[in-house]
C-alpha positions, 0 to 999 in steps of 0.5 A, a space after each residue: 252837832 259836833 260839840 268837843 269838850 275839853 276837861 282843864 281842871 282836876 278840882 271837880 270829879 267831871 266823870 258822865 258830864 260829856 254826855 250831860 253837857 252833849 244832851 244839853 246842847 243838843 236840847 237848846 238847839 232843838 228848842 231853838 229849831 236849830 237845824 243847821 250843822 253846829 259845832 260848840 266847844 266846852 271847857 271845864 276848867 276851876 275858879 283860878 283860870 275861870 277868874 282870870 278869863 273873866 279879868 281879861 275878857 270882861 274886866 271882872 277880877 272874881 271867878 264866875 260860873 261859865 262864859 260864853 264866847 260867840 264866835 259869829 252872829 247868829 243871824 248868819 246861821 239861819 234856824 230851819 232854812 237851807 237856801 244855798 248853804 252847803 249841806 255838809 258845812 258846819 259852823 262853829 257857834 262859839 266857845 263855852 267855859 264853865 267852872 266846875 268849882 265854881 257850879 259845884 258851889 253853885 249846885 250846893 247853895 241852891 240845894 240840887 244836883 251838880 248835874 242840873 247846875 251843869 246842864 242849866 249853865 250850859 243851856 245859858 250859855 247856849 242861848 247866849 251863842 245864839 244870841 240871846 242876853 239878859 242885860 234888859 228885864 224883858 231880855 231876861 225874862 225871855 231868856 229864863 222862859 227858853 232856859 227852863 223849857 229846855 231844862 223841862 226837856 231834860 228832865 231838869 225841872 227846879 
C-alpha cells in the first residue's frame, strides 16, 4: 500500500493525521480483502478549494466534506487473485480530497472527535474508489454496513 498524502490547506491543524488516514486506508482494504499492491492519493485541503472541486467536477457550487476520484475500475484490480499480474506492480486507485474545514465542522455537529470525522470520510471515500455508492437505499445500506465495520476495526465506533 502506498498512500501520498498532500496537505494544501493551512485553516485546520493536520498534525497525526498522516498516520490516521494511513490506518484507515489500510483497514478498508483489509476488510475489502484487497491484497494487491494499491496506491491512493490524499489531499487535505479547506471549504474554498473543496467547493470549487465540487463546482467543476459535480456541478455543486457549496463546499462538501471529501471527494473521491476513481482513477479505474475495480474490477480490473482483483480482490485475492494473483493470476498473471506482476507482483511487484502497484496500481493507482484514485484520488481523495477531504476538507478539513469542512470535517472539523462536521466533527463538532455530530458531537465526537475530528479524528474519527477524518477516519470515517476516508473510509467512505475508499469504499467509494473500490467501487462501492449509495445512490440507491440498498447501496446505501450496504455501504454504512462496510463503513462501520472498518470504523469498528479502527477502534472508531459512534
Amino acid at each position: 500500500m502506498n498512500v501520498l498524502i498532500d496537505n494544501r490547506q493551512t485553516k485546520v491543524d493536520a498534525s497525526g493525521l498522516e498516520a490516521l488516514v494511513e490506518r484507515a486506508i489500510k483497514a478498508t482494504l483489509e476488510e475489502e480483502e484487497v491484497v494487491d499492491e494499491v496506491e491512493v492519493s490524499v489531499s487535505f485541503v479547506d471549504n474554498e478549494e473543496i467547493r470549487k472541486l465540487n463546482k467543476y467536477y459535480r456541478g455543486i457550487d457549496s463546499p462538501t466534506d471529501v471527494l473521491s476520484f476513481p482513477l479505474m475500475e475495480f474490477e480490473e484490480i482483483e480482490k485475492g487473485e494473483e493470476d498473471e499480474k506482476d507482483a511487484e506492480e502497484i496500481y493507482p486507485i484514485g484520488d481523495i480530497v477531504i476538507s478539513l474545514e469542512k470535517a472539523k465542522g462536521q466533527a463538532e455537529e455530530y458531537g465526537h472527535s475530528f479524528e474519527r470525522e477524518v477516519a470515517y470520510l476516508t473510509v467512505h471515500s475508499m469504499l467509494h474508489l473500490l467501487g462501492y455508492d449509495h445512490e440507491t437505499e440498498e447501496e446505501r445500506k450496504l455501504m454504512r454496513e462496510k463503513e462501520e465495520k472498518v470504523m469498528e476495526r479502527l477502534g472508531l465506533r459512534r
